[in-house]
PDB file of the backbone (N, CA, C, O) and the ligand in Angstrom, with CONECT records:
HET     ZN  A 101       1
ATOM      1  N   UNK A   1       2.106  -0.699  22.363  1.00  0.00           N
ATOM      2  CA  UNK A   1       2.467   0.568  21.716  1.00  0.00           C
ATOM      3  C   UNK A   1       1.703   1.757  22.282  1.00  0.00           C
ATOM      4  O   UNK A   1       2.019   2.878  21.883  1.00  0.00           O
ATOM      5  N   UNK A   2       0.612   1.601  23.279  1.00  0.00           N
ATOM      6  CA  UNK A   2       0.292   2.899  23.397  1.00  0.00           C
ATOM      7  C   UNK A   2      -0.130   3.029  24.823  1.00  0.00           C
ATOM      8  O   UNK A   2      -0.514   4.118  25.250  1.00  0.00           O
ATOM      9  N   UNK A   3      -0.066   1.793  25.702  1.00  0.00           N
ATOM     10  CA  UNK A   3      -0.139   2.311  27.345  1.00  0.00           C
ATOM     11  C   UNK A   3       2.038   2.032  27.320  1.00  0.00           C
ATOM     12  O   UNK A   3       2.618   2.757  28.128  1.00  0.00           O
ATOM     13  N   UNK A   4       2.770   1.276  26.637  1.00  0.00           N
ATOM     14  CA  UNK A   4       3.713   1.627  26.936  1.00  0.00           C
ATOM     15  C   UNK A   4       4.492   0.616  27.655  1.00  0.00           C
ATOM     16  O   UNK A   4       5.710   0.448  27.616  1.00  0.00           O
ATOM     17  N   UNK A   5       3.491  -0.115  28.405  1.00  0.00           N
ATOM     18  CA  UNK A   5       3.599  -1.639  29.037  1.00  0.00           C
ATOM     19  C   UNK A   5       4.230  -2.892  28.507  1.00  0.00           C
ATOM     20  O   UNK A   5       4.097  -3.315  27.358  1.00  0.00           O
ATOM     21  N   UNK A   6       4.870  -3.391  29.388  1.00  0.00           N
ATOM     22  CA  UNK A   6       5.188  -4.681  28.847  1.00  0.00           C
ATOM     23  C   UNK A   6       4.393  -5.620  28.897  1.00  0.00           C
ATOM     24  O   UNK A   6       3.445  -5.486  29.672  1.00  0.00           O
ATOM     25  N   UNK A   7       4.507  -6.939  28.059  1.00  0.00           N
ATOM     26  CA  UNK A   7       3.511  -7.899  28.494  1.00  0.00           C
ATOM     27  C   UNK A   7       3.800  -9.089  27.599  1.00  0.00           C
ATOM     28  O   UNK A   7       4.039  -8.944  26.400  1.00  0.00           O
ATOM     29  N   UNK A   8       3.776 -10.243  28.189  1.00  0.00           N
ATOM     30  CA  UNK A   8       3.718 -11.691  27.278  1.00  0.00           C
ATOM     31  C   UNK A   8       3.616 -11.742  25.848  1.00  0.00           C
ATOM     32  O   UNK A   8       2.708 -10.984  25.506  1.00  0.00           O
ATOM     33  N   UNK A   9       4.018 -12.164  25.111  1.00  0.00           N
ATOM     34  CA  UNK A   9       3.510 -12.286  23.676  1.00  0.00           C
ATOM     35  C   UNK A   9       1.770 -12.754  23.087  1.00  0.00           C
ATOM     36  O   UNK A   9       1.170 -12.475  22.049  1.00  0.00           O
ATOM     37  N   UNK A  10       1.436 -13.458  24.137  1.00  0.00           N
ATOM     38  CA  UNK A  10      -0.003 -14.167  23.786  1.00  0.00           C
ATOM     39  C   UNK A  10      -1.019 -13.236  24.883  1.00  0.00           C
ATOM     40  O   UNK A  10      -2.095 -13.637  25.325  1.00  0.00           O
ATOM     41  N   UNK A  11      -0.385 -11.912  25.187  1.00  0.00           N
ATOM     42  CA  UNK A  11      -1.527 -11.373  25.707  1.00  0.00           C
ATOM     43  C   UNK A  11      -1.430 -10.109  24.487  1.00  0.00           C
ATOM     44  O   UNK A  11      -2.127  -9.130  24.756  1.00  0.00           O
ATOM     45  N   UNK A  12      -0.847 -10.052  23.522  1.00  0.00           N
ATOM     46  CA  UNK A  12      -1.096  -8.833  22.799  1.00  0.00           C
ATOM     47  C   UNK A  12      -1.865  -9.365  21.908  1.00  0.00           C
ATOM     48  O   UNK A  12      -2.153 -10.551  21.741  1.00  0.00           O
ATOM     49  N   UNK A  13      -2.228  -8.328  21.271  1.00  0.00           N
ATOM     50  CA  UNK A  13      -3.220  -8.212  19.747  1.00  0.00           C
ATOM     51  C   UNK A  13      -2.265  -7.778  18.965  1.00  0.00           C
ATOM     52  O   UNK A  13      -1.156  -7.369  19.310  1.00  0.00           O
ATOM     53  N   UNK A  14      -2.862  -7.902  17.516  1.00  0.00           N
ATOM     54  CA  UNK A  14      -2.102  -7.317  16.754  1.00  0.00           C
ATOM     55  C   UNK A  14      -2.487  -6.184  15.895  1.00  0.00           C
ATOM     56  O   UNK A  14      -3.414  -6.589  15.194  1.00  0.00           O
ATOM     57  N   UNK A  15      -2.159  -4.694  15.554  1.00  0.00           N
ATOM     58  CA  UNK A  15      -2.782  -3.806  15.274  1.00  0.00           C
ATOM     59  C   UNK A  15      -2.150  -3.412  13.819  1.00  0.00           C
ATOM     60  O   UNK A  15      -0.985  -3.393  13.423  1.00  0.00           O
ATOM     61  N   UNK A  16      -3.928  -2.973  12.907  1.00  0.00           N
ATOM     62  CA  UNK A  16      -2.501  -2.511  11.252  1.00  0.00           C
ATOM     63  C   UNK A  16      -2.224  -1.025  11.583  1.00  0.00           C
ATOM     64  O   UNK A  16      -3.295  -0.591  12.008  1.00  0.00           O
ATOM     65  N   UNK A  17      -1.529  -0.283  11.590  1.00  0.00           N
ATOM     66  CA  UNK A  17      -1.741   1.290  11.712  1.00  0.00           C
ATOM     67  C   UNK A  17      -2.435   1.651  10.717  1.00  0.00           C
ATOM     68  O   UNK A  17      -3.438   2.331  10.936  1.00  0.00           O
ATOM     69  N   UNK A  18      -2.021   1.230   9.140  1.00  0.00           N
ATOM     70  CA  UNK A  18      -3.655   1.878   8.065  1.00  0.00           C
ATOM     71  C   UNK A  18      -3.895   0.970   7.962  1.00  0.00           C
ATOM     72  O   UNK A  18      -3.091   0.074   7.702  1.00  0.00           O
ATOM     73  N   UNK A  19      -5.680   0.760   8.201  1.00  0.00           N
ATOM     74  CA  UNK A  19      -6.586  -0.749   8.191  1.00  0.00           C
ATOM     75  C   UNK A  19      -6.388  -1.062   6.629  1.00  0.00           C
ATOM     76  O   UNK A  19      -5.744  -0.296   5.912  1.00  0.00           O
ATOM     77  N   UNK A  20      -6.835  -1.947   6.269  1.00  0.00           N
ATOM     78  CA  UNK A  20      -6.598  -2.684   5.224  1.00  0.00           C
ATOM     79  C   UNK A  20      -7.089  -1.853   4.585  1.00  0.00           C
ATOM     80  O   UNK A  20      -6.566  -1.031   3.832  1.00  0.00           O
ATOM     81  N   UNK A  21      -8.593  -2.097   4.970  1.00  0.00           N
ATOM     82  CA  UNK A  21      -9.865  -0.997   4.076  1.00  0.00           C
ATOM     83  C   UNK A  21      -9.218   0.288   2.988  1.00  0.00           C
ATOM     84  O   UNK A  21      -9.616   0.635   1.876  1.00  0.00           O
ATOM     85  N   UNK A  22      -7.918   0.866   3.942  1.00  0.00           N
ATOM     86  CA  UNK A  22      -7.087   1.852   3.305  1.00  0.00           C
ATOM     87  C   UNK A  22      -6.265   1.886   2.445  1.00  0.00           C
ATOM     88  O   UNK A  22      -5.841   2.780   1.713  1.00  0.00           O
ATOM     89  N   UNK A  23      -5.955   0.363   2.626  1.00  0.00           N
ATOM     90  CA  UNK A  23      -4.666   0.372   1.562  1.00  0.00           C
ATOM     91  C   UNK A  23      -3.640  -0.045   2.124  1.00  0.00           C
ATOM     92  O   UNK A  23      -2.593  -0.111   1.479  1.00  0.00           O
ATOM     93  N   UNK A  24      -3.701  -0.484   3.655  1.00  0.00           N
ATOM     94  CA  UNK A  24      -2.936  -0.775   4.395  1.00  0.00           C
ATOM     95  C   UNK A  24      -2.890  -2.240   4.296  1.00  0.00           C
ATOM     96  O   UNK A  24      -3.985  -2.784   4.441  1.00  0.00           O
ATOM     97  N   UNK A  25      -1.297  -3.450   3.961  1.00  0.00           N
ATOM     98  CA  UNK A  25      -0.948  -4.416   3.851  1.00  0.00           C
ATOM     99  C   UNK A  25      -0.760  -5.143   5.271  1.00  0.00           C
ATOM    100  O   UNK A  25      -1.305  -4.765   6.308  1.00  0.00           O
ATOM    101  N   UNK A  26      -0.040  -6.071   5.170  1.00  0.00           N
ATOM    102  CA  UNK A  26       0.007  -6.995   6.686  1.00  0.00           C
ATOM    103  C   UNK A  26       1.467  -7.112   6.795  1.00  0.00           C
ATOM    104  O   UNK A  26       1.903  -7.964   7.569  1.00  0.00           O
ATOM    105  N   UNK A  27       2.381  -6.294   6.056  1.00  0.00           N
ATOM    106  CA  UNK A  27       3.358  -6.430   6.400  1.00  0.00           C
ATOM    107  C   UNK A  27       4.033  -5.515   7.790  1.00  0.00           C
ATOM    108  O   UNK A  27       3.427  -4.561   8.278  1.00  0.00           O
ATOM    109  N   UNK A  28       5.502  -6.048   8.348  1.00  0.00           N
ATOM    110  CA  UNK A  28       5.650  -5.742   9.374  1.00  0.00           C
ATOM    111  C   UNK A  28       6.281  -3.968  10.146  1.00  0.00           C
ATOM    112  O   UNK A  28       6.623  -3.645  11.284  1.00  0.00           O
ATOM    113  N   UNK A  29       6.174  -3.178   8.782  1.00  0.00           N
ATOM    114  CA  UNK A  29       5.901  -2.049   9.090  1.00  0.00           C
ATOM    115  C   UNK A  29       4.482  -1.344   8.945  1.00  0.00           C
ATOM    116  O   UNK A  29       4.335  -0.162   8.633  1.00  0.00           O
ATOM    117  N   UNK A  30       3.616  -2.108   9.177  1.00  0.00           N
ATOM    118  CA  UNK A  30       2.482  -1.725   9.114  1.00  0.00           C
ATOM    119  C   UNK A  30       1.432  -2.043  10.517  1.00  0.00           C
ATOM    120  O   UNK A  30       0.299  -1.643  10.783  1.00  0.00           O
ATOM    121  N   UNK A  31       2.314  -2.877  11.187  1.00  0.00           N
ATOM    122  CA  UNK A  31       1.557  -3.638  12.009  1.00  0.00           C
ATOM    123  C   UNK A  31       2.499  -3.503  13.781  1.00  0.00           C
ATOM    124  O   UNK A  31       3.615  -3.908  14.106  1.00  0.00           O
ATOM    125  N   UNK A  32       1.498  -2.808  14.524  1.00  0.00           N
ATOM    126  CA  UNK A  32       2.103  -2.893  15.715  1.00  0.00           C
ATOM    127  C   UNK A  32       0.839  -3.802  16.736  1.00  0.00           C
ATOM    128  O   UNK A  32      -0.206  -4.364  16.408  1.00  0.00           O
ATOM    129  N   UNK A  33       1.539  -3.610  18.108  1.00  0.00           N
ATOM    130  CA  UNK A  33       1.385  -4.904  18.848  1.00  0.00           C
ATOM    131  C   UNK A  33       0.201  -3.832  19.836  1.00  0.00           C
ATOM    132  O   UNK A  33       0.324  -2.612  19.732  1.00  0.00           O
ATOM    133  N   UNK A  34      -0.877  -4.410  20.736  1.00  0.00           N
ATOM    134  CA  UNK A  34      -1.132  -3.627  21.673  1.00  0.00           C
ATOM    135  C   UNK A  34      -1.867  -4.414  22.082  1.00  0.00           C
ATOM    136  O   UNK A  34      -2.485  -5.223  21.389  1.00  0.00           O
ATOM    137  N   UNK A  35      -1.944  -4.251  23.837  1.00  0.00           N
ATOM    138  CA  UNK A  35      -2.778  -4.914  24.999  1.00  0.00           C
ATOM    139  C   UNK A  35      -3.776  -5.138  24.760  1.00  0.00           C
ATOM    140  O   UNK A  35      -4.522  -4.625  23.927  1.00  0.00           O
ATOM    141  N   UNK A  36      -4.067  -6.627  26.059  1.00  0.00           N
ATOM    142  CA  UNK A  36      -5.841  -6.454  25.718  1.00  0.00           C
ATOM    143  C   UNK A  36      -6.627  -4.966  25.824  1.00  0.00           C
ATOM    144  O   UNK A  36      -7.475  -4.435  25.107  1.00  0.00           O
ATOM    145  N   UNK A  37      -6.135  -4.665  26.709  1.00  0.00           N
ATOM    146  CA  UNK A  37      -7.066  -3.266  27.934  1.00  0.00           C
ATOM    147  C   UNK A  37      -6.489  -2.083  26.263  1.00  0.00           C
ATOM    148  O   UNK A  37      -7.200  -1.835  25.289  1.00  0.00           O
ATOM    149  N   UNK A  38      -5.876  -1.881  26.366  1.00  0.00           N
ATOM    150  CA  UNK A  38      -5.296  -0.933  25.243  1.00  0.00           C
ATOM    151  C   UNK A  38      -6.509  -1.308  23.744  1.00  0.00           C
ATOM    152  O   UNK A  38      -7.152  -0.563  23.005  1.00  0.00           O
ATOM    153  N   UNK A  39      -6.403  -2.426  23.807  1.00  0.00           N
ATOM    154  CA  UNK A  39      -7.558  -2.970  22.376  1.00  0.00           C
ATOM    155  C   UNK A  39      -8.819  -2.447  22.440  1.00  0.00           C
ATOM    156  O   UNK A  39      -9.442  -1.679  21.706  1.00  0.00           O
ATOM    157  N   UNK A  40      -9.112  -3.096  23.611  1.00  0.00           N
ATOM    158  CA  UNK A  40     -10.889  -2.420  24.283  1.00  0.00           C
ATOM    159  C   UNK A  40     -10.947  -0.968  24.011  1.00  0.00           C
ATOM    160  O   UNK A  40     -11.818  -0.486  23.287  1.00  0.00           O
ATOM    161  N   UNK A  41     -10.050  -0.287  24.572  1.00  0.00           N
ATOM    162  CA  UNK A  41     -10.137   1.099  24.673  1.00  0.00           C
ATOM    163  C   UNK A  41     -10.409   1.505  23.235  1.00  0.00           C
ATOM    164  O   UNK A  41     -11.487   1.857  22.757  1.00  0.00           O
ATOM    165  N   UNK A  42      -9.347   1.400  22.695  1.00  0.00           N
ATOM    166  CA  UNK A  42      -9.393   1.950  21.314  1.00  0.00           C
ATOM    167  C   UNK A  42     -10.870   1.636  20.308  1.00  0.00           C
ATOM    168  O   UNK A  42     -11.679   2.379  19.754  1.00  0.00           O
ATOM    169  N   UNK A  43     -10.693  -0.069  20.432  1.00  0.00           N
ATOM    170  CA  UNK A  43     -12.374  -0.093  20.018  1.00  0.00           C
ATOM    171  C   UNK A  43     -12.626  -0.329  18.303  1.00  0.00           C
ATOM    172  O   UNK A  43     -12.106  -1.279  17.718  1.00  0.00           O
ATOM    173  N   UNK A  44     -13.246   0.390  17.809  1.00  0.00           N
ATOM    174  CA  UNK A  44     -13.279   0.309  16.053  1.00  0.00           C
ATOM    175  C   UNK A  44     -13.116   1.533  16.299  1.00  0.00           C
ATOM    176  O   UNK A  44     -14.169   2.047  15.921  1.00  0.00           O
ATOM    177  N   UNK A  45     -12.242   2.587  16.824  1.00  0.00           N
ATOM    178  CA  UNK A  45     -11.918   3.900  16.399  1.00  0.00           C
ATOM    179  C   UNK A  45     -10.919   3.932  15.254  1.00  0.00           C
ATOM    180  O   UNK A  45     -10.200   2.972  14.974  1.00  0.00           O
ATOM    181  N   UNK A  46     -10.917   4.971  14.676  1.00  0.00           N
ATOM    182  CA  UNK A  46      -9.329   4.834  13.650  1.00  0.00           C
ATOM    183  C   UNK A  46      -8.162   5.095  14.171  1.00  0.00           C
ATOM    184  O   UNK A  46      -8.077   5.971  15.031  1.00  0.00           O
ATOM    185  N   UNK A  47      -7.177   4.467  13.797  1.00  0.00           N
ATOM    186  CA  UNK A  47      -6.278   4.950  15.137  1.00  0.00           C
ATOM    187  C   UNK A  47      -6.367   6.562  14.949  1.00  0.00           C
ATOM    188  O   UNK A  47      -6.739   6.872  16.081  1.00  0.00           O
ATOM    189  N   UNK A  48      -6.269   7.685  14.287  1.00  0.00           N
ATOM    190  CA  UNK A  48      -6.149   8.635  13.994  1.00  0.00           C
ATOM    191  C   UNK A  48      -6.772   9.177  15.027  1.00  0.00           C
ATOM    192  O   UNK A  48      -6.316  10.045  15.770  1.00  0.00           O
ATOM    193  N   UNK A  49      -8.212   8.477  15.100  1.00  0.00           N
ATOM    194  CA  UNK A  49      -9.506   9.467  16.200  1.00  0.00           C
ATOM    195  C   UNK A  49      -8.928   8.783  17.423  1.00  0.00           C
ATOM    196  O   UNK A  49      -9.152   9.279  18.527  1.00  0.00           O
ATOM    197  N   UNK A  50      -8.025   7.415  17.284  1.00  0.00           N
ATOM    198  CA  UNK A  50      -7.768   7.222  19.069  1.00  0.00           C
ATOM    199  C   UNK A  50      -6.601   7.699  19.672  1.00  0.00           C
ATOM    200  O   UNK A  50      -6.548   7.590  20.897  1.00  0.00           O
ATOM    201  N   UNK A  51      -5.575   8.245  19.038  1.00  0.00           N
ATOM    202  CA  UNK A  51      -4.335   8.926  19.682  1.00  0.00           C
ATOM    203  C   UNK A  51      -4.998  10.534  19.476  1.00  0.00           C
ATOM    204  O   UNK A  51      -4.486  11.375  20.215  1.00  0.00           O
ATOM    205  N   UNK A  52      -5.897  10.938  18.703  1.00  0.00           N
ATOM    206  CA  UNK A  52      -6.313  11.991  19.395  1.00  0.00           C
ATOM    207  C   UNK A  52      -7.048  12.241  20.561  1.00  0.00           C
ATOM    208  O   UNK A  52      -7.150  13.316  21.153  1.00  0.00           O
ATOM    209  N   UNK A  53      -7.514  11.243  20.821  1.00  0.00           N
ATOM    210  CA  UNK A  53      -8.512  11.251  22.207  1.00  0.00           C
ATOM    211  C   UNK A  53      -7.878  11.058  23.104  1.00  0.00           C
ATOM    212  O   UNK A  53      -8.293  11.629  24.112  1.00  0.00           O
ATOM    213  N   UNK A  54      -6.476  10.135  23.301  1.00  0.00           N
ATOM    214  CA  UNK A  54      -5.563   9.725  23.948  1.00  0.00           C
ATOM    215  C   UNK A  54      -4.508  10.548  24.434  1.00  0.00           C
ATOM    216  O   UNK A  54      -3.502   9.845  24.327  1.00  0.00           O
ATOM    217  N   UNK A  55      -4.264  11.378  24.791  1.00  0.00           N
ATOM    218  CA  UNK A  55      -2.557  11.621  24.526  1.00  0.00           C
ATOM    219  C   UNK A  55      -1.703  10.943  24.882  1.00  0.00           C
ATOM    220  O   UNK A  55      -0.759  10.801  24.105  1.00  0.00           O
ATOM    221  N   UNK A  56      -1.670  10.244  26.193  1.00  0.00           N
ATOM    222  CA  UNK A  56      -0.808   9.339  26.441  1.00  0.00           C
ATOM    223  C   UNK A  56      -0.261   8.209  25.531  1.00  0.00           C
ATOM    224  O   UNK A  56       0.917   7.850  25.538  1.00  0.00           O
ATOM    225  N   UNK A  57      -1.083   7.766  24.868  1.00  0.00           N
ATOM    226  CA  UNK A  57      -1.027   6.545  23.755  1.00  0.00           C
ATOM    227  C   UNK A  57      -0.553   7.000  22.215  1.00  0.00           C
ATOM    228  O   UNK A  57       0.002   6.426  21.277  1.00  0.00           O
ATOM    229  N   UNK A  58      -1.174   8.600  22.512  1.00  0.00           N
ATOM    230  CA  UNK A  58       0.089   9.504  20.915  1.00  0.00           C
ATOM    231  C   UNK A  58       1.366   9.438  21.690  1.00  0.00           C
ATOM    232  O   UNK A  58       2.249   8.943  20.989  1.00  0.00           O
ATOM    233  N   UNK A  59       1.778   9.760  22.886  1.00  0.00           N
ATOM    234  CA  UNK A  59       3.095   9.920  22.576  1.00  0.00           C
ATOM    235  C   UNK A  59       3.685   8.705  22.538  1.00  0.00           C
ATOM    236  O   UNK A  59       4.544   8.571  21.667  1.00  0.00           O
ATOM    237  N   UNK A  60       3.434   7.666  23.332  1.00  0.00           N
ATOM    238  CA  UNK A  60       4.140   6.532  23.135  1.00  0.00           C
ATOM    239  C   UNK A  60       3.491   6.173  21.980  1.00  0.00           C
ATOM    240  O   UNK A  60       4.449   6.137  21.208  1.00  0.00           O
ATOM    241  N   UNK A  61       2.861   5.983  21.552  1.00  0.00           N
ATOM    242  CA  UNK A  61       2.789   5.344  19.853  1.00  0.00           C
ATOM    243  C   UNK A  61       4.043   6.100  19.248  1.00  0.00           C
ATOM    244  O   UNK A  61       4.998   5.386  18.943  1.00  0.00           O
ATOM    245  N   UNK A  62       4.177   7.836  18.985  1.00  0.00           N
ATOM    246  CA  UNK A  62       5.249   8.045  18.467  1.00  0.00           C
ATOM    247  C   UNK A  62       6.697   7.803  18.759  1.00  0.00           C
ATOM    248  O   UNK A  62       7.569   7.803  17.890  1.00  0.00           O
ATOM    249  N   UNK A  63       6.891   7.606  19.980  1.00  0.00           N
ATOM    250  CA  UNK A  63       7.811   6.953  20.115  1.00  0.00           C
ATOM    251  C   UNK A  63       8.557   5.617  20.154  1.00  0.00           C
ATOM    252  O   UNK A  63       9.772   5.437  20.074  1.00  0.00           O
ATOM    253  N   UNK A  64       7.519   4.662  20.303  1.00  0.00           N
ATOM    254  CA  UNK A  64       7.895   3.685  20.085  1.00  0.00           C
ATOM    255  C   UNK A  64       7.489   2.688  19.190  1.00  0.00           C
ATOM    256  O   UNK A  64       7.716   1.482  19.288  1.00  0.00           O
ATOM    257  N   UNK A  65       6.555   3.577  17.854  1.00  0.00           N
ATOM    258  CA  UNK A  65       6.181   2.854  16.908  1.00  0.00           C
ATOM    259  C   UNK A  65       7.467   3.755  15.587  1.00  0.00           C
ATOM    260  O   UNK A  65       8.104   3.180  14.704  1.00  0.00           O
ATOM    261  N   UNK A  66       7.472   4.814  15.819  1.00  0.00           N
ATOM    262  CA  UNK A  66       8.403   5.323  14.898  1.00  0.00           C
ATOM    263  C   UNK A  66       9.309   4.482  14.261  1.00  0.00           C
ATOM    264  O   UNK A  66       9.314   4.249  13.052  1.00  0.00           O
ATOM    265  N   UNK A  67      10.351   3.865  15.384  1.00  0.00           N
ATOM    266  CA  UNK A  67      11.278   3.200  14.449  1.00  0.00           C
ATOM    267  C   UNK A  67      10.852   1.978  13.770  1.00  0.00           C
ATOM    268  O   UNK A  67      11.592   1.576  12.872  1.00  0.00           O
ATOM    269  N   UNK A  68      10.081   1.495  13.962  1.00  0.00           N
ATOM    270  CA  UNK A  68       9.728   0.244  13.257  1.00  0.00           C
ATOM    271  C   UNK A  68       8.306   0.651  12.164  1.00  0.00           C
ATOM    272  O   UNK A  68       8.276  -0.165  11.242  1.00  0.00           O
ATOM    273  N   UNK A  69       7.149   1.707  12.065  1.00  0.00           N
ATOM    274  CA  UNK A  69       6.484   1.473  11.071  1.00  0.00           C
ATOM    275  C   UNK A  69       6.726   2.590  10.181  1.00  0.00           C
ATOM    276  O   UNK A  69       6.974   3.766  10.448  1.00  0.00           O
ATOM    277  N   UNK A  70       6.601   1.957   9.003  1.00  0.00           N
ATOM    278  CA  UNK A  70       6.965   2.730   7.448  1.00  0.00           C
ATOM    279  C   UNK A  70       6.653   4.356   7.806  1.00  0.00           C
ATOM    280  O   UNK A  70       5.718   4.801   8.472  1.00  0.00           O
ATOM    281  N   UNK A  71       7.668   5.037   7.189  1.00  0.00           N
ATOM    282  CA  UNK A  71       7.977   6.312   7.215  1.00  0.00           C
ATOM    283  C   UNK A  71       6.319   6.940   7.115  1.00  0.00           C
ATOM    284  O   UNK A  71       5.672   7.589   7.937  1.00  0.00           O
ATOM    285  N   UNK A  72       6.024   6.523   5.976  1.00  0.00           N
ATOM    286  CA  UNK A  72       5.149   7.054   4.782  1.00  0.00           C
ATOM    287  C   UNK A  72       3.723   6.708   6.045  1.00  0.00           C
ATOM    288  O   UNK A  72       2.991   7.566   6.538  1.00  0.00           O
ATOM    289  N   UNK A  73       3.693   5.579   6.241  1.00  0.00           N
ATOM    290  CA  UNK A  73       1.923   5.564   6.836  1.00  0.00           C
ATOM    291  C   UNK A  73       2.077   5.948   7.924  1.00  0.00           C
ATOM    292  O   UNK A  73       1.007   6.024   8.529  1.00  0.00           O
ATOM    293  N   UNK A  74       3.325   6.376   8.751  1.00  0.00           N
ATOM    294  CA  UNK A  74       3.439   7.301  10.276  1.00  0.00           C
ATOM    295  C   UNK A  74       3.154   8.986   9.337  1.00  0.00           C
ATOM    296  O   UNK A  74       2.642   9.880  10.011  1.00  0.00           O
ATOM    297  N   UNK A  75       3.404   9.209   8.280  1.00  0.00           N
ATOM    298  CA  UNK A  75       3.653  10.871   7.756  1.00  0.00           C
ATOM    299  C   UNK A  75       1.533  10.326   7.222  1.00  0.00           C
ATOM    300  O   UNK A  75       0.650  11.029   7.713  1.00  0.00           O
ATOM    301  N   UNK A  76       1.337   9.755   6.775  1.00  0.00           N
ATOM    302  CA  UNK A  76      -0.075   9.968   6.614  1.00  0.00           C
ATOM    303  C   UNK A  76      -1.017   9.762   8.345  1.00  0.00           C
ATOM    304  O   UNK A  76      -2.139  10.172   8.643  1.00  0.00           O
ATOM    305  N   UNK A  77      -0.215   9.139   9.021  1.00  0.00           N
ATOM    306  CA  UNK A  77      -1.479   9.473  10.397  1.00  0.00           C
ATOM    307  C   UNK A  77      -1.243  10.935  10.637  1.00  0.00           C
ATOM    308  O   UNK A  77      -2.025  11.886  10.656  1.00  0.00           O
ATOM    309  N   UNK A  78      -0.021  10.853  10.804  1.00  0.00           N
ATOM    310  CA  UNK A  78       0.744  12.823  11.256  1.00  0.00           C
ATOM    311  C   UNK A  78      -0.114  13.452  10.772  1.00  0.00           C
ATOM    312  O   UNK A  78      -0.722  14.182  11.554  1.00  0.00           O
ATOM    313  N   UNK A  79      -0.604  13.462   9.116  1.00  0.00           N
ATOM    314  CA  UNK A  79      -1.152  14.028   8.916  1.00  0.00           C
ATOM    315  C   UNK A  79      -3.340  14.795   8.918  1.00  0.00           C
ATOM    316  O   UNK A  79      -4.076  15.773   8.786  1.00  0.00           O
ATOM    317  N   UNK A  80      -3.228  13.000   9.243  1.00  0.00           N
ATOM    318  CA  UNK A  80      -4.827  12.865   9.618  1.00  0.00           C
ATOM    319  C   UNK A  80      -4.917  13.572  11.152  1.00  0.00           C
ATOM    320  O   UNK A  80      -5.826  14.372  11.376  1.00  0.00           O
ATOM    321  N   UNK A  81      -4.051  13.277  12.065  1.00  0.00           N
ATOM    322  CA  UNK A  81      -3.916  13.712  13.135  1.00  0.00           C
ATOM    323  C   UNK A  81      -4.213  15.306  13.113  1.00  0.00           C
ATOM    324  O   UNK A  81      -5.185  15.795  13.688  1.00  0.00           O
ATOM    325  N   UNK A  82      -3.139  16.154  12.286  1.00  0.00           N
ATOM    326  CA  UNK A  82      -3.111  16.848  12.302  1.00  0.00           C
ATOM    327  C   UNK A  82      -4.518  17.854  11.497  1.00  0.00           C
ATOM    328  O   UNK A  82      -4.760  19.035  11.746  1.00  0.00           O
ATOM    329  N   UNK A  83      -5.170  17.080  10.646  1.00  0.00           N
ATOM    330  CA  UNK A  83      -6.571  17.844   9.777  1.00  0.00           C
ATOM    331  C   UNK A  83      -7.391  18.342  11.086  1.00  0.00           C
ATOM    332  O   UNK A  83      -7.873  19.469  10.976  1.00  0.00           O
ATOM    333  N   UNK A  84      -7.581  17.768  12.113  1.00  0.00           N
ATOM    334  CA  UNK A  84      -8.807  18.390  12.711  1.00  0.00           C
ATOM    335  C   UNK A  84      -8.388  18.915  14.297  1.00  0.00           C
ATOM    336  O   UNK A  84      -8.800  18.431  15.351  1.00  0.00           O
ATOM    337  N   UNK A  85      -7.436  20.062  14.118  1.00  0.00           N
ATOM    338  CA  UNK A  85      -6.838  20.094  15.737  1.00  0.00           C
ATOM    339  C   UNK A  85      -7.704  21.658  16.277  1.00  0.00           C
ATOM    340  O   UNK A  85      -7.555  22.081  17.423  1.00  0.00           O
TER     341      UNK A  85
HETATM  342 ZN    ZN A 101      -1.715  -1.289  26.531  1.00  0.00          ZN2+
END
């Protein structure tokens, strides 16, 4: 979801967009897929602080996480995204 890449099924991770900690569940609009190298990068950032540091990985996250994760926790990153520009 955020270099954009394709890749095997058993080389991805699996990512929650809101960590649990938040309130965020394990269901499958909550949860996108991303690389090893993509994992490292990101790190224990929130995703919030890592598609801001990123741009490349905001736009493909928005594009190709849009259709598949819940309206509502893509309109609350939008919005974390958006608190500190
Ligand atoms: Zn990647």
């Amino acid at each position: 979801m955020y270099c954009g890449e394709r890749f095997e099924p058993e080389a991805l991770t699996v990512d929650h967009v809101q960590p649990r900690m938040r309130g965020g569940d394990r269901s499958g609009g909550n949860l996108v897929t991303a690389c090893g190298g993509c994992n490292v990068r990101k790190g224990h950032l929130r995703l919030a602080e890592f598609l801001r540091s990123d741009e490349k990985a905001r736009t493909h996250f928005f594009v190709l996480a849009a259709p598949h994760v819940w309206p509502r926790i893509l309109r609350t990153l939008q919005e974390e995204l958006d608190e500190r520009c």
